[in-house]
C-alpha positions as CSV (number, residue, x, y, z in Angstrom):
1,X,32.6,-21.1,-42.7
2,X,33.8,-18.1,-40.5
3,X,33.6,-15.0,-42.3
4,X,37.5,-13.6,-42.4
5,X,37.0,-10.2,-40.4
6,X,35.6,-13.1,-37.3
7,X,38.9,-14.9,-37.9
8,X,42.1,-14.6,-35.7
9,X,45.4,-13.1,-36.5
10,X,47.2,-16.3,-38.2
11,X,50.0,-16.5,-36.0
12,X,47.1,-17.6,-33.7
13,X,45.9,-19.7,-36.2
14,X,47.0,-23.1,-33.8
15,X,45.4,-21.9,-30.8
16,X,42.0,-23.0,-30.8
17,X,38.5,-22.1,-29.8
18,X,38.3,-19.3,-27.5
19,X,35.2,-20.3,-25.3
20,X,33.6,-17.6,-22.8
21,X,32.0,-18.4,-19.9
22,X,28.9,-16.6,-20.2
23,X,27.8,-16.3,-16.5
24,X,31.1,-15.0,-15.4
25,X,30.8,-12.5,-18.0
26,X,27.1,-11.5,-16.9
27,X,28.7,-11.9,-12.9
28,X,31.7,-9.4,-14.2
29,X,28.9,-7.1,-15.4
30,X,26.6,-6.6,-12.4
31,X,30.4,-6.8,-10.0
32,X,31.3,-4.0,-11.9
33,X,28.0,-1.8,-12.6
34,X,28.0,-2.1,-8.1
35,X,31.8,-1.0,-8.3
36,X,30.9,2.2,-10.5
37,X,27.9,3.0,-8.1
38,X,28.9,2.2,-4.9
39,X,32.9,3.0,-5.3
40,X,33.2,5.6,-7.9
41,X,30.3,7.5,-8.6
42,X,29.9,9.2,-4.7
43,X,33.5,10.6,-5.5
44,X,33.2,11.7,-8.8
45,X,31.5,15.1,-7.5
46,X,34.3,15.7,-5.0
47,X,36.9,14.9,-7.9
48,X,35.1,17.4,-10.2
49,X,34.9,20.3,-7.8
50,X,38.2,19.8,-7.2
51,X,40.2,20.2,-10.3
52,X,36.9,22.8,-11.7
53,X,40.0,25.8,-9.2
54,X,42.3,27.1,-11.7
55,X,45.6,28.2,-11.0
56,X,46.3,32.0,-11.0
57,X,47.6,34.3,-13.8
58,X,50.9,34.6,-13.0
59,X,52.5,37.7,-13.6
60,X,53.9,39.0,-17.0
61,X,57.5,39.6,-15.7
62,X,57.4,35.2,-14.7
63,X,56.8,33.8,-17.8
64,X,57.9,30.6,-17.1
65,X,55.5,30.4,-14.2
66,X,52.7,31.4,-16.7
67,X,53.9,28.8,-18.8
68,X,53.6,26.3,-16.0
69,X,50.2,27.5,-14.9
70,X,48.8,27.6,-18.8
71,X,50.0,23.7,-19.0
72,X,48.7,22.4,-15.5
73,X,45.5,23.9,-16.2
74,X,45.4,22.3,-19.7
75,X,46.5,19.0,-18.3
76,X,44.2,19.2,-15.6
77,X,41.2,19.9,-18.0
78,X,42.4,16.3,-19.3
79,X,42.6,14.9,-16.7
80,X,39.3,16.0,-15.3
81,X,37.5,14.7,-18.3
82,X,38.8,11.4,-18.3
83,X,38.0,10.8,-14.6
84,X,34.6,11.9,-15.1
85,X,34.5,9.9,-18.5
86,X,35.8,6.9,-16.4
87,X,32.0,6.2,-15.1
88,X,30.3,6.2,-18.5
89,X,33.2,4.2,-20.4
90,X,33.0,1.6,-17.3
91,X,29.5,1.7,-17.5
92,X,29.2,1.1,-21.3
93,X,31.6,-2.1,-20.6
94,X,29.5,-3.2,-17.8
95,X,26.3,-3.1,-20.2
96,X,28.4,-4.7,-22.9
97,X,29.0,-7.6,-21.4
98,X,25.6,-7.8,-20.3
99,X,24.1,-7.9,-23.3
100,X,26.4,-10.4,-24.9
101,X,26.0,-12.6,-21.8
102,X,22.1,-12.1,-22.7
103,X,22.0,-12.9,-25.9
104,X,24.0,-16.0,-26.2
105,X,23.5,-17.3,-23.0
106,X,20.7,-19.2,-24.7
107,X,23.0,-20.1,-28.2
108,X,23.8,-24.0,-27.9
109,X,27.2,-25.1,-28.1
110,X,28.6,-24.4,-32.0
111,X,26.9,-20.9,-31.9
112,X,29.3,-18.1,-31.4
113,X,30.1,-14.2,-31.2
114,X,31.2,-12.8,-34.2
115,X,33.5,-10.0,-34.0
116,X,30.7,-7.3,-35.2
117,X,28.8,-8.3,-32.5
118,X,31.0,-7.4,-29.9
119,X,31.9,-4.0,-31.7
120,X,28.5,-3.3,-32.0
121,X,28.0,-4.2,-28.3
122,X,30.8,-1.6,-27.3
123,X,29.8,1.2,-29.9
124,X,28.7,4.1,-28.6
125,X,26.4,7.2,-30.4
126,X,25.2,10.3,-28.8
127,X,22.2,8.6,-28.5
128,X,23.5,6.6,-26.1
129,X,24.9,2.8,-27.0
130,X,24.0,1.0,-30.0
131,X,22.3,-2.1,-29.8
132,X,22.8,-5.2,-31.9
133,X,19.2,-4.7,-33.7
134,X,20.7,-1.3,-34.9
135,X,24.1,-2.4,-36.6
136,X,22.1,-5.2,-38.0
């Protein structure tokens, strides 16, 4: 019996089997690992550098240019971070799917992914991304 946190939403209930074609997922992995190093990764640096400028202080007597400077820079801190974060998040996909590909690509045909497994195969520590041996 499928344990109910691996069970859909009942309104999905008639749907079926979802299968996953586990080469295409281990393909989409490697296609997009190359993407991250080939297309992203030499810009990142030039990204960085170029949002790390500041606006000026404005002066006192402009307060609403102040108030537009204090808010781009905030926004562009944001920004900056999530570009930069765009690598590692698309990375920890990448090996994500790897791994899942990995380990079932030998399960015959009435084995599945439960839904833990592919959290634990997208969870992320500051030790770097937790593997399915750790989450048990």
């Amino acid at each position: 019996m499928i344990p109910e946190e691996d069970r859909g939403p009942a309104w999905l209930s008639d749907y079926g089997s979802i299968e996953a074609d586990i080469q295409q997922m281990e393909d989409f992995a490697k296609g997009l690992t190359a993407e991250v190093a080939d297309g992203y990764a030499p810009h990142a640096n030039q990204v960085a550098d170029a949002m790390a400028v500041d606006l000026p202080v404005a002066l006192p007597q402009f307060q609403e240019l102040g108030s537009f400077f204090k808010r781009h820079n905030a926004i562009k801190n944001v920004t900056a971070t999530n570009t930069l974060n765009f690598g590692t998040g698309t990375g920890q996909a990448a090996d994500a799917a790897s791994k899942i590909s990995q380990e079932y690509r030998s399960s015959d045909a009435f084995a599945h992914a439960t839904v833990k497994d592919v959290q634990a195969a997208f969870a992320y520590t500051e030790k770097g991304p937790v593997t399915l041996d750790e989450e048990g």
